[in-house]
C-alpha positions in Angstrom: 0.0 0.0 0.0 1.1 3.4 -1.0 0.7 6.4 1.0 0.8 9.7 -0.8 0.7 13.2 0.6 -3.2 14.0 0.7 -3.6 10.8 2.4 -1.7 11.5 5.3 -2.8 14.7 5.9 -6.4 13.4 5.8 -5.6 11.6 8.4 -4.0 14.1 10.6 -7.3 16.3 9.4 -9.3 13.1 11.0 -7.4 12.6 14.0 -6.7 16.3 15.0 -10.4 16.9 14.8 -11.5 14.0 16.4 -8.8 14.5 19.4 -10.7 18.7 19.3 -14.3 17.5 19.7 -13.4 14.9 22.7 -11.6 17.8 24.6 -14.4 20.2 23.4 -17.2 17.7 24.8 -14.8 16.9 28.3 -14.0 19.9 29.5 -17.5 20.7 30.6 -17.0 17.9 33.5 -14.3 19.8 35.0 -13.5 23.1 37.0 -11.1 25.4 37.4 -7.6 25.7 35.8 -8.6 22.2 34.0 -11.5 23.3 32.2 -10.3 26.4 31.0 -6.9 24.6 30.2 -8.9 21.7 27.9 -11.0 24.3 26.5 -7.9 26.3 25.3 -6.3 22.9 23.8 -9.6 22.3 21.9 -9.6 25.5 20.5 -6.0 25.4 19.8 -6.5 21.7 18.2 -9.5 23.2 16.1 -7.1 26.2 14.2 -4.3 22.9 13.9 -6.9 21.1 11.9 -8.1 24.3 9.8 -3.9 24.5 9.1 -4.6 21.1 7.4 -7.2 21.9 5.7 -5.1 24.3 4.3 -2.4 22.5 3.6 -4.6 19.9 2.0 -6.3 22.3 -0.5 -2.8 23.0 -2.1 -3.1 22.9 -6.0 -6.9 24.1 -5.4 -5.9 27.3 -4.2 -2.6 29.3 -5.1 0.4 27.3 -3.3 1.4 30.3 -1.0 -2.0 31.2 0.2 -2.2 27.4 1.0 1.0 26.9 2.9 0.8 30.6 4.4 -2.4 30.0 6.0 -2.0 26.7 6.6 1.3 27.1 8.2 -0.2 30.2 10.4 -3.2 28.0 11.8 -0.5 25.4 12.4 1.9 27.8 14.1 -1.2 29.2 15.9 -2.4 26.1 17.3 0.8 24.7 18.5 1.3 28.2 20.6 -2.5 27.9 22.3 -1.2 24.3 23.3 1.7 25.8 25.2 -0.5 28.0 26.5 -3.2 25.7 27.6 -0.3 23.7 29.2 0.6 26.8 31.4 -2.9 27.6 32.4 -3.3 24.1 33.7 0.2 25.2 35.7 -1.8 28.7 36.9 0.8 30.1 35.2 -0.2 32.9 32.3 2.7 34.0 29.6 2.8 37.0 27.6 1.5 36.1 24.2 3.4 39.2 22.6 7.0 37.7 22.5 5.5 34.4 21.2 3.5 36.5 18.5 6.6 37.8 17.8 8.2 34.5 17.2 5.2 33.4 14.8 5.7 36.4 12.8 9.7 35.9 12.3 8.7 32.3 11.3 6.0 33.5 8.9 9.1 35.6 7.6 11.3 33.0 6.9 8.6 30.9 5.4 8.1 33.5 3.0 11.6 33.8 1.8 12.3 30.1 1.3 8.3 29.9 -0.7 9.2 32.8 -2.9 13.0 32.8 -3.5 13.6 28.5 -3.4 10.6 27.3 -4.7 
């Protein structure tokens, strides 16, 4: 069996959403630091699965819309997973210097789509 690269990121589509709705159904049972911290990782796995989308509609839509956005959901999503891990710690961070690192990322993604493609 041969695995090609809209197959695999069907199934990380699949999975990432499924893993979303179970936090997004759970975290009503809990309180406090837990619930907000599972309802952040739902929301965060929620943009990770629109990144796949994304990624997945690449020849449907122009190639550096698809990995821009797709990429920036992606980016997005694993950032409100750190997060979510330090509200379950109590522990809030400054979003602005990890904005910041998103944004130098989105930079170099940028030069190495439009100058080595």
């Amino acid at each position: 069996m041969e695995l090609d690269v809209r197959t695999l990121l069907i199934t990380n589509f699949s999975y990432t959403l499924l893993i979303a709705f179970s936090f997004a159904i759970s975290y009503r049972g809990f309180t406090g630091p837990v619930r907000s911290s599972l309802k952040n990782l739902s929301n965060a796995l929620f943009l990770m699965s629109l990144g796949w989308v994304f990624l997945a509609l690449r020849g449907l839509i122009p190639d550096i819309h698809s990995v821009l956005w797709g990429n920036l959901a992606l980016f997005f999503g694993l950032i409100e997973i750190y997060h979510s891990i330090r509200i379950f710690d109590e522990k809030h961070i400054q979003r602005k210097k990890i904005y910041a690192f998103v944004v130098i990322c989105m930079i170099c993604n940028l030069f190495f789509l439009l100058l080595y493609n």
